[in-house]
Wavefront OBJ file of the C-alpha trace (Angstrom):
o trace
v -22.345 -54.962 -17.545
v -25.358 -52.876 -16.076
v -24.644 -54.846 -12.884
v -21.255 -54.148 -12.764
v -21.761 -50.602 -13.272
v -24.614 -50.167 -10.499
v -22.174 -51.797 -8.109
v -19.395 -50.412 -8.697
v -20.877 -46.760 -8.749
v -22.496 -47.848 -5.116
v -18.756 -48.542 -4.058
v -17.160 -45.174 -5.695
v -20.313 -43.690 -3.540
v -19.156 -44.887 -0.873
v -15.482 -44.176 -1.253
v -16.546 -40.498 -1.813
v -18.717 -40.253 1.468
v -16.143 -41.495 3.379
v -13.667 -39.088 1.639
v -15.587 -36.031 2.072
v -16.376 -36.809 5.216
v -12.824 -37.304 6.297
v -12.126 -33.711 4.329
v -14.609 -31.875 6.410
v -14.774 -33.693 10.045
v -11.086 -34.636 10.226
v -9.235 -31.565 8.099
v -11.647 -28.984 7.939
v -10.186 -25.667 7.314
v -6.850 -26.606 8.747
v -4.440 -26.203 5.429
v -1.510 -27.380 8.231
v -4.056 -30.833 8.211
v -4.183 -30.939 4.221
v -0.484 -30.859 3.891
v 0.387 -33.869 6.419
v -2.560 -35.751 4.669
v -1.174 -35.222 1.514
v 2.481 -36.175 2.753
v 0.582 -39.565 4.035
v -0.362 -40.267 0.933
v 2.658 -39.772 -0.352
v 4.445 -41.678 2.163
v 1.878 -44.682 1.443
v 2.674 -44.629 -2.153
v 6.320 -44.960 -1.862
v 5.367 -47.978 0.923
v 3.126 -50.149 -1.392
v 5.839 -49.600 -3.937
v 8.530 -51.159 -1.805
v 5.719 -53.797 -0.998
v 5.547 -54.400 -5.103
v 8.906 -53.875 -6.343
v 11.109 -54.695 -2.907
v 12.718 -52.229 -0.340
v 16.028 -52.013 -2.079
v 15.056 -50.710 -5.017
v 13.225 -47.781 -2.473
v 16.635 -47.325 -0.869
v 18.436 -47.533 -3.766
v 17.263 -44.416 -5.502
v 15.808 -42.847 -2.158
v 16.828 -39.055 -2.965
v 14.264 -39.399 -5.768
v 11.829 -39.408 -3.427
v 13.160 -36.973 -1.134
v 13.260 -34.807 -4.022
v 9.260 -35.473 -4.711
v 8.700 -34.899 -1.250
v 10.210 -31.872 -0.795
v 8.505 -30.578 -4.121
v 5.352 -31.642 -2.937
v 5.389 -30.163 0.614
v 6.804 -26.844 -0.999
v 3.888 -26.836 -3.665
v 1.309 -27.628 -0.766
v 2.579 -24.740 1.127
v 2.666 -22.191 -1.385
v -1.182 -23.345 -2.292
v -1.713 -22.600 1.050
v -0.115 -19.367 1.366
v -1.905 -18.165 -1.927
v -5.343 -19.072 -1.031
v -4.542 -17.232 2.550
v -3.370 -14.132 0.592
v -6.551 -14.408 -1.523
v -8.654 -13.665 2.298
v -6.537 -10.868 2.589
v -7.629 -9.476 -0.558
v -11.012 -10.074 -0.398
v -11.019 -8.334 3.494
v -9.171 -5.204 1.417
v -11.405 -4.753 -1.924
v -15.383 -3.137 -2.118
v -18.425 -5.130 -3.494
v -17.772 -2.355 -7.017
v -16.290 -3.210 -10.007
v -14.506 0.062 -10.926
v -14.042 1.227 -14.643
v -10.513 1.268 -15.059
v -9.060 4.788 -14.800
v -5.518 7.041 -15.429
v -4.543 8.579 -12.187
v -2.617 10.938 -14.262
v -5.770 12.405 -15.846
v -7.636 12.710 -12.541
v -8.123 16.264 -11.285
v -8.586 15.987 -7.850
v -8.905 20.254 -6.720
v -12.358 19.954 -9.133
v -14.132 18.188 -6.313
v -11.922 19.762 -3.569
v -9.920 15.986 -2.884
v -7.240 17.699 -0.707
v -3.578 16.239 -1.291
v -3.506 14.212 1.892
v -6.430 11.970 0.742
v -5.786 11.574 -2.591
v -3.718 8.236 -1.807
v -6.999 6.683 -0.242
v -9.348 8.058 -3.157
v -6.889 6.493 -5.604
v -7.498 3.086 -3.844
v -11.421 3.693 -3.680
v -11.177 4.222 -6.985
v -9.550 0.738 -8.043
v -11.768 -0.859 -6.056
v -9.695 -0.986 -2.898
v -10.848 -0.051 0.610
v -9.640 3.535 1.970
v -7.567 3.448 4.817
v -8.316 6.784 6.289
v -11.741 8.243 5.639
v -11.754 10.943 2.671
v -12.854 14.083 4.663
v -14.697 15.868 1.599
v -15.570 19.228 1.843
v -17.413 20.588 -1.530
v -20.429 22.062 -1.875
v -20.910 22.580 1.733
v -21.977 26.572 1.609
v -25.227 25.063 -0.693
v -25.774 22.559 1.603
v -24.913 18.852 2.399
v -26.884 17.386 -0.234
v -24.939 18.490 -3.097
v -21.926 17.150 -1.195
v -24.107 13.740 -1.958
v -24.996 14.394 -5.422
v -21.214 14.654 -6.256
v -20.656 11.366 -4.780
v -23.591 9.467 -6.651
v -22.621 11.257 -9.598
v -18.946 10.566 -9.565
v -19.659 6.672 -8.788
v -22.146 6.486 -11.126
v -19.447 7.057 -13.661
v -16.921 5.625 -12.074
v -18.782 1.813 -10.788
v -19.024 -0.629 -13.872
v -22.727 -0.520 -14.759
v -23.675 3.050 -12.632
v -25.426 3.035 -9.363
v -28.971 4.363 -10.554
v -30.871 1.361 -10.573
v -29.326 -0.178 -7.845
v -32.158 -1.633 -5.377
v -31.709 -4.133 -2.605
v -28.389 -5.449 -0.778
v -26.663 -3.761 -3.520
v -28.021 -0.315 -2.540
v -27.154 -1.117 1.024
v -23.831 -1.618 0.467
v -23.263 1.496 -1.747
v -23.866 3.261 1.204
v -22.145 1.319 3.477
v -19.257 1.894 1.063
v -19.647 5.812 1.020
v -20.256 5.877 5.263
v -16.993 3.875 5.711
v -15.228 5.832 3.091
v -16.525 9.419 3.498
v -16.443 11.918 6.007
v -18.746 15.330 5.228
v -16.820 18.367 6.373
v -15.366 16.020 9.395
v -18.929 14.658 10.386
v -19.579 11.190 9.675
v -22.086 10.275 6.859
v -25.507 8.866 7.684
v -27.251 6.083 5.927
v -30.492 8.021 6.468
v -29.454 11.065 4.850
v -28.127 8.658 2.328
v -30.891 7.626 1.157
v -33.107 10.449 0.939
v -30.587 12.346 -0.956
v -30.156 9.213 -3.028
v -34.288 9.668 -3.881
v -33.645 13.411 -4.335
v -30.450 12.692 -6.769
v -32.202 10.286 -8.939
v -35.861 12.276 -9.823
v -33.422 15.541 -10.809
v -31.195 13.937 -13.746
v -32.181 16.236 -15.706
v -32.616 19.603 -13.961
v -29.463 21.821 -15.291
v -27.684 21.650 -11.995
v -27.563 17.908 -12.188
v -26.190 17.893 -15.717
v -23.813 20.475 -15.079
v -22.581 18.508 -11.841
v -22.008 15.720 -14.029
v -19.732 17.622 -16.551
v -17.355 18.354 -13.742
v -17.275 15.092 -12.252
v -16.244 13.590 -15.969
v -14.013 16.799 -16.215
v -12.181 15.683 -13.039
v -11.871 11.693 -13.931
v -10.903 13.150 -17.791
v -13.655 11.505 -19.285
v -13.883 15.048 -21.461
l 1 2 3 4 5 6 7 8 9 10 11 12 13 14 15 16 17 18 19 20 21 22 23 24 25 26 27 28 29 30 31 32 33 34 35 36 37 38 39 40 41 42 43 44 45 46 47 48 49 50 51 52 53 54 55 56 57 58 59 60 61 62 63 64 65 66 67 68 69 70 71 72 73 74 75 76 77 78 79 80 81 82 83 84 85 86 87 88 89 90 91 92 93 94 95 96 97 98 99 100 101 102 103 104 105 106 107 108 109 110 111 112 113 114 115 116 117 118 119 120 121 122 123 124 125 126 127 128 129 130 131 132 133 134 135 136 137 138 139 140 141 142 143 144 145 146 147 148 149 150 151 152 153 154 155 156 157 158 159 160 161 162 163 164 165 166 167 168 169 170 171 172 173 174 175 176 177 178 179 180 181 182 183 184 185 186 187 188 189 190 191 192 193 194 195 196 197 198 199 200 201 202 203 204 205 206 207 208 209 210 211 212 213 214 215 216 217 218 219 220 221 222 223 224
């Protein structure tokens, strides 16, 4: 028995090299490639079949197998289309897991979101990608850190798990995220600035201005 075993695990070895090799070398990423494979196969079933059980009997009841065909070619397609439509997803969400919010208990005016951005806040905020930058505008008479400090604050309740200790790739995106999403008073954002106001933000948590920044960003999400 243990020689049976050892040789026929050598021979499922190397039935499964040559199959994965034949997946990646011969198919690839080509889904067009998967589905005529699979309609090979399917094709070569129905032949050994006929070999086994004779032709007529094939012919006989031939729209079966049209029928399986057909069902099989429309399943492989549909596979394919959903896994493409999963790319397109992926292209369209940020790195953030968002907590799950009610847009109708958002208060946009408490953070000056003007009307014609609120549509690409909305999306930021369900973990979507803006389409148009959100040109943001408050706090710009005290200067353009507090701008920042709104923004850390208001993802810091809004991304699953807060931002504060992020460190790393993880850091790097978050500001990737807010330079693609953002614009400061129509000026683009700068990962520089970013980060020192990030430094700033996170040593003042609990100077009054902080805390009362952070009462008006729950305010405006209705966490209060």
């Amino acid at each position: 028995m243990e020689k049976f075993i050892e040789k026929a695990g050598k021979l499922v070895a190397r039935v499964r090299s040559w199959l994965n090799y034949f997946l990646e070398q011969k198919i690839g990423d080509s889904r067009a490639n998967l589905i005529y494979f699979l309609i090979s196969i399917f094709i070569g079933i129905i032949f050994i079949c006929a070999l086994f059980f004779g032709f007529q009997g094939v012919f006989e009841y031939y729209w079966i197998y049209l029928i399986l065909l057909a069902i099989l070619v429309l399943s492989s397609v549909w596979v394919a289309i959903y896994y493409e439509s999963n790319k397109h997803l992926e292209t369209d969400r940020h790195p953030f897991k968002m907590e799950i919010l009610k847009r109708s208990v958002l208060k946009y005016n408490l953070i000056n979101i003007e009307k014609e951005y609120r549509p690409d806040f909305d999306r930021l905020l369900k973990g979507r990608n803006v389409k148009t930058r959100i040109n943001y505008t408050m706090g710009n008479k005290s200067g353009g850190s507090a701008n920042h400090r709104i923004l850390f604050i208001l993802f810091d309740e809004t991304i699953v798990g807060g931002i504060k200790d992020l460190t790393g790739e993880r850091k790097k995106h978050f500001f990737q995220l807010l330079v693609n999403s953002f614009l400061m008073n129509n000026e683009p954002l700068k990962e520089n600035t970013l980060k020192t106001s990030f430094s700033s933000w996170k040593n003042e948590q609990e100077k009054l201005n902080s805390r009362n920044q952070r009462e008006l960003v729950k305010q405006m999400l209705g966490k209060e």
